[in-house]
C-alpha positions as CSV (number, residue, x, y, z in Angstrom):
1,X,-64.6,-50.8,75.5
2,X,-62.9,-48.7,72.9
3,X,-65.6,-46.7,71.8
4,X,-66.6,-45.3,68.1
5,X,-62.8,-44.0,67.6
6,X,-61.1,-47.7,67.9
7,X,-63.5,-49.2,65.7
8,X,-62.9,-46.2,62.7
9,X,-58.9,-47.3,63.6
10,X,-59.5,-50.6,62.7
11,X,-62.2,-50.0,60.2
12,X,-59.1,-48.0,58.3
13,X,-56.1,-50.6,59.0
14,X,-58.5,-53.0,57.3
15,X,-58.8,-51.2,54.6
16,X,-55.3,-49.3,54.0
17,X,-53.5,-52.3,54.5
18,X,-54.5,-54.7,51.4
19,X,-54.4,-51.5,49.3
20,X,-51.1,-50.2,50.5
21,X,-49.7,-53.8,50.0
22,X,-51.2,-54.4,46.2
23,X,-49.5,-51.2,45.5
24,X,-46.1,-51.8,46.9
25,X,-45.8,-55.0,45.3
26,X,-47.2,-54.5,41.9
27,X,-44.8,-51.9,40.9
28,X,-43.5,-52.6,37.1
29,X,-39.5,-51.8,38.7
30,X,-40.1,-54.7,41.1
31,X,-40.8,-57.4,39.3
32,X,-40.0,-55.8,36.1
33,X,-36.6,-58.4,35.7
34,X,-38.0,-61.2,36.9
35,X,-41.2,-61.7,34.5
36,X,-38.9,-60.7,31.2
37,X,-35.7,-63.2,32.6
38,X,-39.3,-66.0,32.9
39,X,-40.4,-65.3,29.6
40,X,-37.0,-65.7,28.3
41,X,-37.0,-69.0,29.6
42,X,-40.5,-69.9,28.3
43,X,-40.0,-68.7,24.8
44,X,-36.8,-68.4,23.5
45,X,-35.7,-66.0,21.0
46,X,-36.2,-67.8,17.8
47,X,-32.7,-68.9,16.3
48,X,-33.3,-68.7,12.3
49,X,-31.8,-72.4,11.4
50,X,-34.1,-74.0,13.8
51,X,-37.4,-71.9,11.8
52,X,-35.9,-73.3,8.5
53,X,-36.0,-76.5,9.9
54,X,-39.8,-76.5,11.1
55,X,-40.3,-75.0,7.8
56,X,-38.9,-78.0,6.5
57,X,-40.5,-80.6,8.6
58,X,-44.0,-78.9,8.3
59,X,-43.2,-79.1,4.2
60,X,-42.2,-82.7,4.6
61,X,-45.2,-83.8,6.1
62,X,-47.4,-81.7,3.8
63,X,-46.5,-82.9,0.8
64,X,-46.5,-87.1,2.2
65,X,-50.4,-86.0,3.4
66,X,-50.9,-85.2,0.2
67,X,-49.1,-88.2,-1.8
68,X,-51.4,-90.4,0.8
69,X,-54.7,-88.2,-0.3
70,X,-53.8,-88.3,-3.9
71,X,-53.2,-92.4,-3.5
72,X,-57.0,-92.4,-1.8
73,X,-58.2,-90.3,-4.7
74,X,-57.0,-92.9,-7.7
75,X,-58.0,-96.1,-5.3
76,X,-61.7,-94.5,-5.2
77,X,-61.7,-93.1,-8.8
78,X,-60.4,-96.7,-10.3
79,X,-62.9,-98.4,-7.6
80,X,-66.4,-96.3,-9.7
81,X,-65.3,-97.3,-12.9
């Protein structure tokens, strides 16, 4: 067959070739555009008027939680007299 020498050939194609491959492809400059354009899609930058308005909402539903609590509070206070 091929003797000791074909077999150290192969032996180092099998291991040269995954390594030379991760390392080619996981270069920052080659996929440096694509992952920043992705996470630009993902998350947006943050447009000021739209955080005021979460602000707003997360207020508004805050303070009704807490009418609703302090309506609980009274019932169960008037309820023990």
């Amino acid at each position: 067959m091929g003797g000791w020498v074909l077999e150290v050939c192969k032996m180092a194609m099998y291991m040269t070739f995954p390594v030379a491959l991760f390392h080619i492809f996981n270069q920052p400059d080659y996929f440096e555009e694509w992952v920043t354009k992705k996470k630009r899609e993902l998350y947006p930058p943050e447009n000021l008027s739209h955080r005021a308005e979460i602000e707003e909402a997360i207020r508004a539903v805050r303070e009704k939680r807490n009418l609703q609590m302090m309506k609980a509070f009274d019932e169960i206070e008037q309820k023990s007299k």
